[in-house]
N, C-alpha and C positions, 0 to 999 in steps of 0.2 A: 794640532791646535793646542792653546793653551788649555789649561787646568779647567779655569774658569769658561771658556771658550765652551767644551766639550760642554762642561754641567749646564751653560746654559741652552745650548743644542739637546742635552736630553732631556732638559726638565719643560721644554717647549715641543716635546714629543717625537724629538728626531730621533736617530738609533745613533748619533754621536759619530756619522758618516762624512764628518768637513774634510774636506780636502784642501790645508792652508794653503795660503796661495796672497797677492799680492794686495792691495787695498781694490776695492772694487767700488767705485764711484757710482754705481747706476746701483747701487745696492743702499743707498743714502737716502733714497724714496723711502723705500719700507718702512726705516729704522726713524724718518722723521714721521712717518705717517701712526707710528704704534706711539710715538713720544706724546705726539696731539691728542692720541685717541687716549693715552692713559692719565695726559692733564684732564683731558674734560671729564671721564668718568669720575674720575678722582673727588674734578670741582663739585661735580654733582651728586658725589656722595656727602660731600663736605657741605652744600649748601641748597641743597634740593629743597630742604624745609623752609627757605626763606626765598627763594627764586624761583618762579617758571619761563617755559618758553623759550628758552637758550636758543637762538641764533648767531652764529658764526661764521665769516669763512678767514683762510689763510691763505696766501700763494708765499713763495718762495721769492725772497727778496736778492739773497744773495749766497753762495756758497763759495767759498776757501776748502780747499786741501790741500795738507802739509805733509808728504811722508803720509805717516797712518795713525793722523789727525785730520778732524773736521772741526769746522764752524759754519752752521745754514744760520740767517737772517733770516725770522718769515715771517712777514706782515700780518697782521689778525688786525679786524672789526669783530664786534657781538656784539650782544644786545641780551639782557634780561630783563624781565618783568617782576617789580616786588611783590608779594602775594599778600600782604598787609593791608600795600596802599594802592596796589596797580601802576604802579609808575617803572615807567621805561628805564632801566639804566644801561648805557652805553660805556664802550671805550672801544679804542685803537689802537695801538701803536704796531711795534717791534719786539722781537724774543731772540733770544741766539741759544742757540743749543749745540755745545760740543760732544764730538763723539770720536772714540779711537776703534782702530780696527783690533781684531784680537784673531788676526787670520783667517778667521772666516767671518767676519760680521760686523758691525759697527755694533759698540756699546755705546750708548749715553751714559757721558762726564759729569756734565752740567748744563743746567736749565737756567737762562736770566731773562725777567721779563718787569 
């Protein structure tokens, strides 16, 4: 694996046991599933004092694989609550999130939302 490859398989508690091997498209789950979880914690450390309630979901709009690049589409609704005033705020759209493989894993590139 790469350099970077390894350190992040160890620093994520592995013994740095990858085995490179080719892009692996069912391994796209995970790596979209930790992107969403570390937007929202993220949002929620950012704005927890001025929001509750967070409601969301996502599904998966669309996926491209290029070689050993990605790009997922994934549709998002939520909903928060302002703690000031009580008022609902919404949105919806679209996110794309690229991600290259590094032989054993997809990394996220970038985030557009």
């Amino acid at each position: 694996p790469s350099a970077a490859g390894l350190a992040a398989s160890v620093a994520a508690g592995g013994a740095g046991r990858c085995e490179p091997g080719p892009p692996d498209v069912g391994a796209l789950d995970a790596a979209l599933a930790e992107t969403i979880d570390r937007f929202v914690t993220d949002a929620v450390a950012t704005y927890g004092s001025v929001y509750r309630s967070l409601r969301y979901t996502t599904s998966v709009a669309r996926t491209v694989v290029d070689g050993e690049r990605a790009t997922v589409t994934v549709a998002y609704d939520g909903s928060v609550v302002e703690i000031l005033t009580g008022r609902t705020v919404a949105a919806a759209g679209t996110a794309e999130v690229d991600f290259r493989w590094d032989g054993c894993r997809w990394l996220r590139t970038a985030l557009r939302y």
